[in-house]
Backbone bond lengths (Angstrom), bond angles and torsions (degrees), N, CA, C in turn:
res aa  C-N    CA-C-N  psi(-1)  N-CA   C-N-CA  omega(-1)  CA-C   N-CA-C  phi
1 X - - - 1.468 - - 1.530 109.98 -
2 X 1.334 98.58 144.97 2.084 96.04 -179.54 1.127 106.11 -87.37
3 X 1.222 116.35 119.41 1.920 99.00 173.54 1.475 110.66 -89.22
4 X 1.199 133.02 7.91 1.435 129.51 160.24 1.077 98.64 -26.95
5 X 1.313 120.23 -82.12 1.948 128.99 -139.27 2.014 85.71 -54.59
6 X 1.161 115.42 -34.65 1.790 106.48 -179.83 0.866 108.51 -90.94
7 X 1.551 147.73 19.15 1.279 139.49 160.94 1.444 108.34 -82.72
8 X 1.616 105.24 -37.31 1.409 118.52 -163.26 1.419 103.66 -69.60
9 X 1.276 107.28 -36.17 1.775 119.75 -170.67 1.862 103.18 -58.35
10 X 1.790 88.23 -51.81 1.607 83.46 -157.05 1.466 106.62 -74.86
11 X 1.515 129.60 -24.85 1.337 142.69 -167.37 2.251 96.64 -80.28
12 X 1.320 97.89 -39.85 2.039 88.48 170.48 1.328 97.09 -68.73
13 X 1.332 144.43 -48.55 1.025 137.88 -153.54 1.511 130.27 -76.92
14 X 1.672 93.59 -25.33 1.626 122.07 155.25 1.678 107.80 -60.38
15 X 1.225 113.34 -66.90 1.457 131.75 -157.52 2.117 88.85 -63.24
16 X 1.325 104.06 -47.23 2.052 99.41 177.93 1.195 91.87 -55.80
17 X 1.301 144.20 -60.95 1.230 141.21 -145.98 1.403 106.58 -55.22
18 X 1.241 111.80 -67.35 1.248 133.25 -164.76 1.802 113.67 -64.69
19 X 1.519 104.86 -24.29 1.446 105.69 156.08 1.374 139.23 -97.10
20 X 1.204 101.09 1.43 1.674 128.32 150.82 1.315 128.44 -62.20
21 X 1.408 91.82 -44.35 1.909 101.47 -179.42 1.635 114.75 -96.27
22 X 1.562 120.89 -7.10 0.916 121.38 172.96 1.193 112.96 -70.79
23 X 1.763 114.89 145.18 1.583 113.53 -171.39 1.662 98.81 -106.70
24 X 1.517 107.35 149.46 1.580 97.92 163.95 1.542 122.27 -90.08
25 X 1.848 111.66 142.83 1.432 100.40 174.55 1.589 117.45 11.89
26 X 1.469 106.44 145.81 1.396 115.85 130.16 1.117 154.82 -44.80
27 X 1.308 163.48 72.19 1.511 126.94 -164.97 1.373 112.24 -45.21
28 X 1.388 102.63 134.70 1.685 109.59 169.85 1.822 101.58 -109.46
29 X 1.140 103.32 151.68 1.214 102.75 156.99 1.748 135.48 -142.12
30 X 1.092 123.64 148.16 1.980 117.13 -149.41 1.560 101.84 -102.93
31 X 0.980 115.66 111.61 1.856 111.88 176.77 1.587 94.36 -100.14
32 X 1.731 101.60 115.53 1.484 96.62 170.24 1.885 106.96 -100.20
33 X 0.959 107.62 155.90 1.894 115.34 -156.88 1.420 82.04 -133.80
34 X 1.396 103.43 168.90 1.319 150.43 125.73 1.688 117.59 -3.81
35 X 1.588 83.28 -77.09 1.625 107.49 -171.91 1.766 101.85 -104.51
36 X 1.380 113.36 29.34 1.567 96.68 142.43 1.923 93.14 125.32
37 X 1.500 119.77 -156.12 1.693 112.66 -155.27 2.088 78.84 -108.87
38 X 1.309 105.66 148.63 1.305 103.35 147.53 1.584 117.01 -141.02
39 X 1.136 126.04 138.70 1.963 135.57 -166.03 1.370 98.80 -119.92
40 X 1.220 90.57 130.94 1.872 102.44 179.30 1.310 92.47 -135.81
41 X 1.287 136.71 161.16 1.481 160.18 -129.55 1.783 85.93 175.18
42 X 1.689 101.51 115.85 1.388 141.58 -171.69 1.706 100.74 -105.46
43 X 1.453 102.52 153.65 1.620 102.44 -173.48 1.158 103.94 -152.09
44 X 1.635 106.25 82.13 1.509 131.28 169.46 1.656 119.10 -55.75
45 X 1.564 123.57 -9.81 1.238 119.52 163.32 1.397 124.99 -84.26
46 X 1.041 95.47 -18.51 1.885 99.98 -173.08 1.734 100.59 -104.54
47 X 1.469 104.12 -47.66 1.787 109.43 -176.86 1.282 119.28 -102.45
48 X 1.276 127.84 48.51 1.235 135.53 -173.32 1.367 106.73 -19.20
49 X 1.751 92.70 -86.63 1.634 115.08 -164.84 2.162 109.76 -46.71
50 X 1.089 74.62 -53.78 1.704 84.52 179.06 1.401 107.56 -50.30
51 X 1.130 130.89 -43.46 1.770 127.21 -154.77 1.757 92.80 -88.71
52 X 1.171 118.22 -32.75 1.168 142.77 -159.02 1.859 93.79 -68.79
53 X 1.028 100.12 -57.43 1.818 124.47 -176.26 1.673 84.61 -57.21
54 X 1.471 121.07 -85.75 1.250 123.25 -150.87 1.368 116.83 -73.55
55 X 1.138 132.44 -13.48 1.504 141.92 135.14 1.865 111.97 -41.80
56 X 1.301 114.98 -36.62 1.511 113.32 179.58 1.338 102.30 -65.57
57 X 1.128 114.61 -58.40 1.669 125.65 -168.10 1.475 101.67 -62.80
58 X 1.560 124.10 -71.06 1.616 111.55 164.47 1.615 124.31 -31.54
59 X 1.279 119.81 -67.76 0.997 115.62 160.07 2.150 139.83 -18.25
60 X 1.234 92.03 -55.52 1.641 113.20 174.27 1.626 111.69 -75.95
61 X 1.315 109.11 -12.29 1.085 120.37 -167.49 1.616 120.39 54.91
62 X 1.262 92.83 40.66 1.768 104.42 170.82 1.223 106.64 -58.97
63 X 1.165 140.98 -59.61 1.508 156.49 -132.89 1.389 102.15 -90.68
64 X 1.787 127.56 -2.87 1.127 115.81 -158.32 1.929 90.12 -109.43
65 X 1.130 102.11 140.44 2.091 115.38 -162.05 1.091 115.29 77.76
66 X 1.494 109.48 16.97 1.753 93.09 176.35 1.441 104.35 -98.04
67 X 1.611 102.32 -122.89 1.685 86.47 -167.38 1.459 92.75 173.77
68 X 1.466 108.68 151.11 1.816 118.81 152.44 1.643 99.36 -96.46
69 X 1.684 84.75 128.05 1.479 100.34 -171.59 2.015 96.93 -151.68
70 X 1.214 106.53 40.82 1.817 120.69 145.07 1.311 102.80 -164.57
71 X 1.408 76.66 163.31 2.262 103.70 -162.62 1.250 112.52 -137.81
72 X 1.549 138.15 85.70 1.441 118.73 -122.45 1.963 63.06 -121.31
73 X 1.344 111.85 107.22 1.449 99.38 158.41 1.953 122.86 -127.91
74 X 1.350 123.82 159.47 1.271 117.56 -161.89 1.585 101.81 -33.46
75 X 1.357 139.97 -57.45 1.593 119.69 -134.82 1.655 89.78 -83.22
76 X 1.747 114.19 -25.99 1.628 95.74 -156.29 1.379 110.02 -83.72
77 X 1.191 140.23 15.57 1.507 138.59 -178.46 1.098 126.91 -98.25
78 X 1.431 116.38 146.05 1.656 104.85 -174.39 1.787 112.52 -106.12
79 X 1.365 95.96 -2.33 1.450 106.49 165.71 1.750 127.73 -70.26
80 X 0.904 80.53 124.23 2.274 84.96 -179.05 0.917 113.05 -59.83
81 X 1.551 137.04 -20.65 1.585 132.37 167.49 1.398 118.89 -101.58
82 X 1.145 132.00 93.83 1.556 153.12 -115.74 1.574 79.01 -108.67
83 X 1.377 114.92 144.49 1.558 132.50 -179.16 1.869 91.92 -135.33
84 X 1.374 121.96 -176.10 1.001 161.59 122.38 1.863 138.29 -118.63
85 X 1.465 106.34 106.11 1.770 97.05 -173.05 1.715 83.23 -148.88
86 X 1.495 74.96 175.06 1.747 101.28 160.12 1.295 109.78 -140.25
87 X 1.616 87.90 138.20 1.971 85.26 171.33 1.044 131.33 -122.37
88 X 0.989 108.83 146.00 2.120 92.44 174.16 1.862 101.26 -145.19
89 X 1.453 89.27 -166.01 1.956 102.73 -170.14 1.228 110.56 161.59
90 X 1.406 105.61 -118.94 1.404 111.08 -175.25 1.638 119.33 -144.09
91 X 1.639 91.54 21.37 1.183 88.77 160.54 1.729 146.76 -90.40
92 X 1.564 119.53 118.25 0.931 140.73 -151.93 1.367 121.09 112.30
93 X 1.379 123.06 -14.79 1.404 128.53 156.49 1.403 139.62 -64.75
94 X 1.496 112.94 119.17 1.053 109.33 -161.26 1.604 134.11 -118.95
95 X 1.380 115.95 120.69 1.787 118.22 -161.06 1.351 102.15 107.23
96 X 1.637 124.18 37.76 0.987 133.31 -178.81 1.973 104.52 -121.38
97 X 0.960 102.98 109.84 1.984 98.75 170.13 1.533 103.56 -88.53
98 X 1.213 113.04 138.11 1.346 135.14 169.72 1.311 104.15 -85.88
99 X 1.518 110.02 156.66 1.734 100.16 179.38 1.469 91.47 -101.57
100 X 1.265 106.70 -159.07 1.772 126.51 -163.20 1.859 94.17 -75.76
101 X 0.978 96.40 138.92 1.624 94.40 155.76 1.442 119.91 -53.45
102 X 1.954 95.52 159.30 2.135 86.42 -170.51 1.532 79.47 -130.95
103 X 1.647 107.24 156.79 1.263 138.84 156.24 1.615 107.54 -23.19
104 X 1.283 116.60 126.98 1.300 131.92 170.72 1.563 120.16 -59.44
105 X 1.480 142.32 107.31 1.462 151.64 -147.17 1.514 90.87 -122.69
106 X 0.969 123.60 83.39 1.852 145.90 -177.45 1.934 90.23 -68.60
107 X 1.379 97.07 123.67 1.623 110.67 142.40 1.376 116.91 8.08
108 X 1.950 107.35 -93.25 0.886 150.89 179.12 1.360 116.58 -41.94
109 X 1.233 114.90 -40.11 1.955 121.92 159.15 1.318 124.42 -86.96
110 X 1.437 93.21 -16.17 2.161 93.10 178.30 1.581 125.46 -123.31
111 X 1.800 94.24 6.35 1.619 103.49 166.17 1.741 97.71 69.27
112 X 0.876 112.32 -29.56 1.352 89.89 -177.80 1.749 139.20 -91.09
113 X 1.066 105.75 116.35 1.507 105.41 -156.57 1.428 122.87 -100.47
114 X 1.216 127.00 137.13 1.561 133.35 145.60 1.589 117.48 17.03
115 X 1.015 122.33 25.30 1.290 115.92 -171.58 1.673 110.32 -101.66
116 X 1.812 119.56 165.41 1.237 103.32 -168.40 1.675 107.63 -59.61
117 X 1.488 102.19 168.03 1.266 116.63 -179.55 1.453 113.67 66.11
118 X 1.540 136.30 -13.61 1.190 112.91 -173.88 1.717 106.73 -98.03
119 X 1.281 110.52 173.16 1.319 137.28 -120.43 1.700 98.18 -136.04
120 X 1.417 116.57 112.29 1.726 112.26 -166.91 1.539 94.79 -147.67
121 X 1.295 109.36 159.15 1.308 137.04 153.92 1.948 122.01 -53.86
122 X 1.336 110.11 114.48 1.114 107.85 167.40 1.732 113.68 -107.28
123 X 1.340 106.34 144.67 1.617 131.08 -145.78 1.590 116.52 -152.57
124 X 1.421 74.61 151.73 1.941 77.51 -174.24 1.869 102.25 -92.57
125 X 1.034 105.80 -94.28 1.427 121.72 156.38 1.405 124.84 -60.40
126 X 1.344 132.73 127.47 1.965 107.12 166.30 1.404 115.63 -37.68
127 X 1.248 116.85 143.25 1.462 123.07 169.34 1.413 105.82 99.67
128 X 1.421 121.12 9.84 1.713 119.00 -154.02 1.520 97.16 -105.41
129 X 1.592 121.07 -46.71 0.613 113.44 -163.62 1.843 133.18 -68.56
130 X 1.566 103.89 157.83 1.432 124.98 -167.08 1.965 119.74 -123.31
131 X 1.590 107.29 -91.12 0.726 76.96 -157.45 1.838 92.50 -127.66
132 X 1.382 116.85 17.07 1.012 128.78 -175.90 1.384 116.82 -101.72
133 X 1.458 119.06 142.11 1.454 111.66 -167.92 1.673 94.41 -157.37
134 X 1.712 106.24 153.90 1.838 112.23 177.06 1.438 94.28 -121.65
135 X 1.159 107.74 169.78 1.191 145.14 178.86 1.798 120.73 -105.75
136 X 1.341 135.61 95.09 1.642 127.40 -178.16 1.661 100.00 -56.58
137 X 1.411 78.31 153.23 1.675 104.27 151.84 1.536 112.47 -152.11
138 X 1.129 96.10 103.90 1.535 131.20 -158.98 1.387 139.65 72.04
139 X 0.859 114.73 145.29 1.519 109.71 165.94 1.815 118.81 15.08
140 X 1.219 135.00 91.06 1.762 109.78 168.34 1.323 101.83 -144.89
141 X 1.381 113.23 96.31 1.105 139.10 147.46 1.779 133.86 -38.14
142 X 1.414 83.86 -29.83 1.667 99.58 170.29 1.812 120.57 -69.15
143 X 1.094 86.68 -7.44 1.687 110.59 -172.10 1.852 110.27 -92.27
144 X 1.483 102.80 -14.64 1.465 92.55 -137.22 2.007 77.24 -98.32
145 X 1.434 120.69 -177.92 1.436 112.89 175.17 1.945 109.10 -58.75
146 X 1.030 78.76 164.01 1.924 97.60 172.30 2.130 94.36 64.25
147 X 1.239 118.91 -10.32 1.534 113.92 172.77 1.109 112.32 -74.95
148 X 1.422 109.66 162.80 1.504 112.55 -159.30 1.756 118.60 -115.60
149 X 1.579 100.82 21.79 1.614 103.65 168.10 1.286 124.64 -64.25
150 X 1.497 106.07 -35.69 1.482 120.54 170.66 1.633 112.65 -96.46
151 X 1.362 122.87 126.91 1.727 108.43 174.40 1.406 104.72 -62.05
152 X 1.106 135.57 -17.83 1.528 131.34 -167.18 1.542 104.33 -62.98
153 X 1.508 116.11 -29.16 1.165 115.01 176.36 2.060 106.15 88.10
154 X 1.139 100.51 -37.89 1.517 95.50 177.91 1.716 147.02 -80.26
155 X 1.988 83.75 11.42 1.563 87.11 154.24 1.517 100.89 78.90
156 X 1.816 108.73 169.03 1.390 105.94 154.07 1.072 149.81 -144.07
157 X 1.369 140.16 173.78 1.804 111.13 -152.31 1.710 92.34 -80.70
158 X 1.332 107.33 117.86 1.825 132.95 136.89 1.323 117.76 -60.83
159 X 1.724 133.67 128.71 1.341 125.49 -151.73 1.946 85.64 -164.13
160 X 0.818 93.11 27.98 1.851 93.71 -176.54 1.311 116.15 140.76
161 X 1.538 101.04 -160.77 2.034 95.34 -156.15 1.908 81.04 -170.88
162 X 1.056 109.54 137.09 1.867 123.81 125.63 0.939 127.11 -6.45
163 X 1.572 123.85 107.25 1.753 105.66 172.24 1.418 93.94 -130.72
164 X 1.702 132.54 -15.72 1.329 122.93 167.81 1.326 110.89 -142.82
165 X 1.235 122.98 126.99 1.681 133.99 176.33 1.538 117.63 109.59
166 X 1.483 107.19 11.27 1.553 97.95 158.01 1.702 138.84 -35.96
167 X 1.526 103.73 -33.43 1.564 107.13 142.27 1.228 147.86 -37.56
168 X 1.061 80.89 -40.88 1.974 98.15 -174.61 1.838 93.46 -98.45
169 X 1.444 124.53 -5.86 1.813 107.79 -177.01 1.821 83.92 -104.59
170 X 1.482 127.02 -6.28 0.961 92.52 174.47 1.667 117.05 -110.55
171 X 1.672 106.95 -4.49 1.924 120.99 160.78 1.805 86.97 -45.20
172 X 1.690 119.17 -58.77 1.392 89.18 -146.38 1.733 104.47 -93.13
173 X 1.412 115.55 33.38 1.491 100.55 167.71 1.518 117.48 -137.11
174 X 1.707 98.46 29.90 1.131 120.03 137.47 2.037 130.85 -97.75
175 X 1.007 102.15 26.04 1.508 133.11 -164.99 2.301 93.93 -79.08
176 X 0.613 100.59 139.92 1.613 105.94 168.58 1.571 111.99 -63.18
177 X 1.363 111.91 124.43 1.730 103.53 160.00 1.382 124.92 -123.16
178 X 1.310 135.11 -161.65 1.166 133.03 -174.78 1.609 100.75 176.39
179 X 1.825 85.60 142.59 1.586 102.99 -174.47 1.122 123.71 96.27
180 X 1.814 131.93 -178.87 1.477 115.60 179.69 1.631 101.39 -88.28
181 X 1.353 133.79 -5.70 1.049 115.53 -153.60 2.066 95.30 -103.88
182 X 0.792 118.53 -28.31 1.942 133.80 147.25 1.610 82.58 115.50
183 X 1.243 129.86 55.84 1.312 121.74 156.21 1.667 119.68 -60.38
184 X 1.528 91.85 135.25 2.018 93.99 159.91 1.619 124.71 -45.25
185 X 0.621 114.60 67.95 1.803 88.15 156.68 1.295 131.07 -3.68
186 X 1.066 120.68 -38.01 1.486 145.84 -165.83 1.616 116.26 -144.11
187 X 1.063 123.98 65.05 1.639 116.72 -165.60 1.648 95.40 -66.31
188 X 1.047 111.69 157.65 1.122 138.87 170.26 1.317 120.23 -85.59
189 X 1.539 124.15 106.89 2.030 117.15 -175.60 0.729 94.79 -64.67
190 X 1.507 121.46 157.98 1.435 142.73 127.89 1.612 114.84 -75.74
191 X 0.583 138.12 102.55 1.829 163.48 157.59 1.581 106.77 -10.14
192 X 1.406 80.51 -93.40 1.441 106.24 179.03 1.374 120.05 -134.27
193 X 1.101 144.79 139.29 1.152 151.46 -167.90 1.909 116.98 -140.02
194 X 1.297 114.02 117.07 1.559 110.72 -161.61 1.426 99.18 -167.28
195 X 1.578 117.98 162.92 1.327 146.38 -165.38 1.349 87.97 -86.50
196 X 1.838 123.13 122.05 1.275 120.54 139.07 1.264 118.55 -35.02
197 X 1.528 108.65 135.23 1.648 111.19 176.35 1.528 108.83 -79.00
């Protein structure tokens, strides 16, 4: 018997496989600042809705004159469950429409966690969030579902991470703040903000 004709079978069937399971690119996306380039890499398999949202706003070029303008670091908080982030969006920008709030993307359903450099939705209630989002610096678990920064207990949607300019997220959260809420003094623009080509 020739076993060609079954080599061919099992070797296409390898080669389908293997282009089945291959994923395409990431979206990355480039926040140019003030204080220098920052690249985050988005994760449309796990955070659909979320990446989906903040891709709209990049996209429209909402995000471009806004700014990180809070610096949430251990000494300045008056909260007992101590975070480190930065945030920015579009707040203070003006002639900008926000879209609808999107469905809450929990930790716990999208694996992706609180860890340094990654990249989440900030929110009032689950379901609130729009068009505002922080950045970790380090580890915060308190962030992630079932943590206890929020009493809601449900954490917040994580949708990506840092892959170049952690330098420059941590130039701006050494930035001066003031008040209980740890605003900049000085927010920092965002420039331009856009999808690696």
């Amino acid at each position: 018997m020739d076993p060609r004709p079954f080599c061919r079978i099992v070797f296409c069937s390898i080669a389908l496989m293997t282009a089945c399971t291959r994923q395409s690119p990431m979206p990355v996306v480039v926040m140019e600042t003030e204080a220098g380039t920052i690249q985050v890499e988005l994760y449309p398999d796990a955070a659909p809705v979320t990446v989906a949202n903040f891709l709209m706003y990049v996209d429209k070029g909402a995000y471009d004159n806004g700014s990180f303008y809070r610096n949430v670091r251990l000494e300045d908080q008056p909260n007992p469950i101590k975070i480190e982030v930065i945030q920015g969006g579009l707040d203070g920008v003006l002639n900008v429409d926000t879209l609808p709030a999107i469905p809450h993307e929990s930790t716990d359903k999208t694996g992706i966690l609180h860890k340094d450099g990654v990249i989440s939705m900030a929110r009032y209630g689950p379901g609130t969030a729009t068009s505002e989002f922080f950045i970790c610096l380090g580890d915060q678990p308190a962030l992630d579902a079932g943590g206890k920064r929020n009493p809601d207990g449900y954490g917040f949607a994580a949708f990506g991470e840092v892959t170049e300019g952690m330098d420059v997220v941590r130039k701006i959260h050494q930035g001066k703040v003031s008040g209980d809420f740890q605003l900049l003094d000085t927010p920092v623009r965002i420039l331009k903000m856009y999808r690696k080509p």
